[in-house]
N, C-alpha and C positions, 0 to 999 in steps of 0.2 A: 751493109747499110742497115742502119737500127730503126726498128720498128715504131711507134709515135706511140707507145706504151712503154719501151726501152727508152726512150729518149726523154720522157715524163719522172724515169725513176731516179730517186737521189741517191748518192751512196750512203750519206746518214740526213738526216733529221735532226735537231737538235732546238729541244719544248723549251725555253723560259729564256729570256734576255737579258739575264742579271748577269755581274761578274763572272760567275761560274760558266753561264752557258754563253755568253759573247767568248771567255777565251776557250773553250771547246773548240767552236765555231769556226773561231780565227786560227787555232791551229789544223784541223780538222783542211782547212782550205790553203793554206800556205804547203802543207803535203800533197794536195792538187787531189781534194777527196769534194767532188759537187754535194755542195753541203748547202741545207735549208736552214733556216733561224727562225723560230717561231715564237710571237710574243702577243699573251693576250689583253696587253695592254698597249697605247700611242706612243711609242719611244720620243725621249725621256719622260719616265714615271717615276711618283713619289710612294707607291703603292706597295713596294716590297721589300727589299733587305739591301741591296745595292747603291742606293739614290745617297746625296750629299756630298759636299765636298769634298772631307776628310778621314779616311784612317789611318791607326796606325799602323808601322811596317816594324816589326823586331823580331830578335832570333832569342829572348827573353821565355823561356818555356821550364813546366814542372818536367814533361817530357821528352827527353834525348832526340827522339823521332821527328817531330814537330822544329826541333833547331837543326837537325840533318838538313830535312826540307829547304826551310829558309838559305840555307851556303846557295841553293839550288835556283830558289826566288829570287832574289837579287840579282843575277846575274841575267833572268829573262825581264824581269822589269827595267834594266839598264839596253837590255837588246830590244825592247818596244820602243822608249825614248828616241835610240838609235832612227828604230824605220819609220816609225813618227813624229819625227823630229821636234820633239815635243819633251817639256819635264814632267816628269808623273811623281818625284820623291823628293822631299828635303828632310837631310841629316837634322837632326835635335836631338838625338840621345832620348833616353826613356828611360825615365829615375824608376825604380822598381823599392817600395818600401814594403814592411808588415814586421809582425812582430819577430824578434831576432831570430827567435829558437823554436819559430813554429815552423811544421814539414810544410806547409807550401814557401814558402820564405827562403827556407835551407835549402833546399829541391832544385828551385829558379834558380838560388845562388851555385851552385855544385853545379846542375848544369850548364850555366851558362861558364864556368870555370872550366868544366873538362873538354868543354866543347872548344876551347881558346877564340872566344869571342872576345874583342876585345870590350873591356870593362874599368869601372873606378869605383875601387867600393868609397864610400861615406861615413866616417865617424860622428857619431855626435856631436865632435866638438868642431868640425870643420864643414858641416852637412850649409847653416848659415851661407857661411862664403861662396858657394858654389851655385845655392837654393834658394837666396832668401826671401823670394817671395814666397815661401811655404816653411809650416813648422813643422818639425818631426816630433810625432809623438813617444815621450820617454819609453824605454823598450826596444824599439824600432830600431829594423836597421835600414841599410841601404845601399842600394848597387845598382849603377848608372850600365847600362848597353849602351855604348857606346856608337855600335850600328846604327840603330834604332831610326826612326823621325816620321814624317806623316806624307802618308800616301794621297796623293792629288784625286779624290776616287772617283770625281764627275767626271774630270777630262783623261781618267784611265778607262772607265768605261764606255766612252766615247770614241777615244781611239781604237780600242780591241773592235770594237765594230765597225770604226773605219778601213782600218787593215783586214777587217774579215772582204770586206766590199769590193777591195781593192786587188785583192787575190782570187775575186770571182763571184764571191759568196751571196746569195739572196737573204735578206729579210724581208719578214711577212709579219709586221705589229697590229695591232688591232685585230687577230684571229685566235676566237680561247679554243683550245684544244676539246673537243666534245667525247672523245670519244678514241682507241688504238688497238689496233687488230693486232696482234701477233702473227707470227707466221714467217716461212722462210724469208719473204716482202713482204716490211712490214704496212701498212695501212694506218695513216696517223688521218683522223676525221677532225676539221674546223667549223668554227661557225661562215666559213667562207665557202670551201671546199675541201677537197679529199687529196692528199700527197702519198706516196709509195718511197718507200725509203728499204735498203740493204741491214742500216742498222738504224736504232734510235738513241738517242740518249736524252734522261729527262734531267732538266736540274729546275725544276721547276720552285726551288723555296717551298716557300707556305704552303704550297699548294700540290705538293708530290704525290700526296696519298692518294688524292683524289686522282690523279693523272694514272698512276699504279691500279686505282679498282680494276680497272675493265682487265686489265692482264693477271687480275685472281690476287693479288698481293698488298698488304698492307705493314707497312713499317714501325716499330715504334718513337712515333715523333711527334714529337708537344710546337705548338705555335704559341708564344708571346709576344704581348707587345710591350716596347721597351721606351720608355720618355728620355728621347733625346736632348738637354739642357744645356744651354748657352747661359752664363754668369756676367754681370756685368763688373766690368773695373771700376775698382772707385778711382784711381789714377791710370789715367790712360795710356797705353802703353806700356805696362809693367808686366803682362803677359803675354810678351811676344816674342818670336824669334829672335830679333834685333836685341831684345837685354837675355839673352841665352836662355828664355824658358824652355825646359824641353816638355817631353812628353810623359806623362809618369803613371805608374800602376800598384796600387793600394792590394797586396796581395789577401790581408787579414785585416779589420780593424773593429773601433765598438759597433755596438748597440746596429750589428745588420750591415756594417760597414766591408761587406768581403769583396772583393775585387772590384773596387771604384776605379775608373780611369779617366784619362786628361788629355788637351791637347792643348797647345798655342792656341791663342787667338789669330782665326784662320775664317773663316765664313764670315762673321760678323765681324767689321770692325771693333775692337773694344769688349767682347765680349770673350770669355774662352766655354770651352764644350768640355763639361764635367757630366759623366753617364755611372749608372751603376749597372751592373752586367748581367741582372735577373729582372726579369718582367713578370708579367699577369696572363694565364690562359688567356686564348683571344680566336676569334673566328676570323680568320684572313680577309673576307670580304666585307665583316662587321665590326674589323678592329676598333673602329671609333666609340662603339660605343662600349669599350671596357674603358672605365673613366679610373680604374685606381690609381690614386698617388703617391701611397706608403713610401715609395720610391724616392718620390722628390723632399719627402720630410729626411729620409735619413742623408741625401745629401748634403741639405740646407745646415743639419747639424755639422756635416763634415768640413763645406766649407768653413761655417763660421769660426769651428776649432782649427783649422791646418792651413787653409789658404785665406789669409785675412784680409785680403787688399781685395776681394770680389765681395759684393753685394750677395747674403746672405740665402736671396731669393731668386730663382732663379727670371731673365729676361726673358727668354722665350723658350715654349718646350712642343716640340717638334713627334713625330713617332716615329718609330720603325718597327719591323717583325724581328726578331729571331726563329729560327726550327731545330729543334734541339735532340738529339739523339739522350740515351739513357746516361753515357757515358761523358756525354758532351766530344765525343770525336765524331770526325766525319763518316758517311758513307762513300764508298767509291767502288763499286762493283759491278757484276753481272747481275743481271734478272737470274734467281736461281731457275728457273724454267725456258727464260728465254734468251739463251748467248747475245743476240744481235738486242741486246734492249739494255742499256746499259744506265745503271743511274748514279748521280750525284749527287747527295743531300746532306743536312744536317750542319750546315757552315754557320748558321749566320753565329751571331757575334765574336767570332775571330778568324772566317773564313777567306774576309777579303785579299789581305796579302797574297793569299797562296794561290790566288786566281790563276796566273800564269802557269804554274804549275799542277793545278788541279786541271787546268786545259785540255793540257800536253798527256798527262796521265788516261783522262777518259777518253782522250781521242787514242792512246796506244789501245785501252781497251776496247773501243768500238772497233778496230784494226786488225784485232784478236793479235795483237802483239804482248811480248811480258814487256811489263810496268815498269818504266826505270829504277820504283822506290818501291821499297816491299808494302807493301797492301793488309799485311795481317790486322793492322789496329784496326783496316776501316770495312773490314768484310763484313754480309750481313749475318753469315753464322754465327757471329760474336752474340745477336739477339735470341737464341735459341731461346724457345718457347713466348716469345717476348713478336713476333710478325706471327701476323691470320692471315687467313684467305680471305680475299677481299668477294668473293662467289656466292 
């Protein structure tokens, strides 16, 4: 018979409610592991890196590792659908442009070629027929993933917390983390109360470093905030699924123009979501008040040159965070001091896809299982001399 101290303890913990840490959560409990979900904000929030209707899903990458993954993704976001009987993805393809002969361009294209992804490369002179709501700028080349299309992301991170629920799982929203003790159990302190957990894992976004002080450790990760841009159609209808717009990624272009990306008009009637992939330092709990827009001017140049049929300006502009590692890969490791403390960071702006997989991964690590996928890209040794003591 267990004690009302033993019966109080969770086998893991798991800090932040975002993509990352809902599918931890939900796989962590579908293995029959009493798993807590802690989130210090009212589920659903606009406050972090998660939130909005749509991203994109591809196997489009400069590196080999990152499209390994994805053969891998696909097949668990089709197995969610399944026991949620719910759609979380629709096919559109993801036109990938930049200029012909520059290494991120060749890189994407090679990779996505060795990887036998299926693809359609794009000649200039046939790019029209296929595109022609967009111009290709001379130079440019172009190659369609053909996997590709956009992830439903409200009602993916709604499900992953349904099936966390459903397989057992507790959440606790409205509780900010104050405070975590290490130790063989460990000790996670809220603004509520006090929970004991076997392991933890944090994937807190924006706000990891600060979750990491108390346990001596600090990573190097930049928070910005990114303006999320919805365009208007001057003809309505002309960017959508229905007349085959896909989803498309500007690997290089002018004047600041480096990884712009797109989607159907999907959230907005009428409107489509054109983002640029770098934002402005930003204080997570004061994001609002970093007001730069350099951003929104180099798009308005982009549309008005490549996509002519949207309104130059954009309709509504939204925010989100990013947390950006040096390298721009993810974290996914051990606390180097504390095995059972396990963390996830550094995803946002292309972390979403790989939720299901980034899951499954942190939950083998908090298991003390090996990792389905080798881990070297995303180990924190990579930072040598680059993480402090947070003491």
């Amino acid at each position: 018979m267990s004690t009302s101290r033993e019966s109080d303890l969770y086998d893991c913990i798991v800090i932040g409610a975002g993509v990352q840490g809902s599918f931890t959560a939900y796989s962590l409990s579908k293995r029959g592991q009493r798993t807590l979900l802690l989130e210090q904000f009212v589920l659903p929030h606009t406050r972090g890196s998660s939130h909005g209707q749509s991203r994109i899903i591809r196997k489009a990458y400069e590196q080999d590792f990152y499209t390994r993954m994805m053969e891998e993704c696909y097949g668990l976001w089709a197995e969610l659908e399944r026991e949620g009987g719910v759609t979380l993805y629709r096919q559109t393809g993801l036109l990938v442009m930049g200029p012909e002969h520059s290494d991120s361009f060749t890189q994407m294209k090679s990779t996505l070629l060795q990887s036998e992804v299926p693809t359609v490369s794009l000649t200039p002179e046939d790019f029209s027929s296929h595109v022609p709501q967009m111009l290709l700028v001379p130079g440019d080349g172009a190659i369609v993933d053909v996997t590709a299309g956009v992830l439903y992301a409200d009602r993916a991170l709604r499900t992953a917390q349904d099936m966390f629920k459903k397989f057992g799982g507790v959440v606790r929203d409205q509780e900010k983390v104050v405070d975590i003790t290490p130790g063989p159990v460990v000790t996670v302190t809220t603004s509520a109360r006090s929970y004991r957990a076997r392991s933890v894992v944090i994937t807190a976004g924006p706000w990891a470093n600060r979750l990491l002080a108390p346990t001596g450790l600090q990573l190097p990760l930049e928070v910005v905030k990114i303006n999320v841009c919805y365009w208007k159609e001057k003809t309505p209808g002309t960017y959508n699924v229905k007349n085959r717009f896909p989803c498309f990624l500007l690997t290089e272009g002018e004047q600041g123009e480096d990884h712009i990306y797109g989607l159907p008009s999907n959230e907005y009637p009428g409107l489509v979501k054109i983002c640029l992939h770098t934002g402005s330092p930003t204080d997570p709990d004061h994001r609002d008040r970093q007001t730069d827009r350099s951003d929104v001017d180099i798009l308005s140049r982009f549309v008005s040159r490549c996509v002519p049929g949207l309104e130059p300006e954009p309709a509504i502009v939204e925010s989100c965070m990013y947390t950006l590692t040096p390298d721009s890969h993810f974290v996914l490791d051990f606390h180097p001091r504390h095995r059972n403390i396990v963390i996830g960071a550094g995803f946002s702006g292309h972390g979403f896809k790989f939720g299901p997989l980034i899951g499954k991964i942190l939950c083998e690590l908090s298991l003390g299982e090996v990792p389905t996928h080798d881990l070297s890209p995303f180990r924190i040794r990579r930072f040598q001399g680059q993480t402090r003591s947070a003491l």
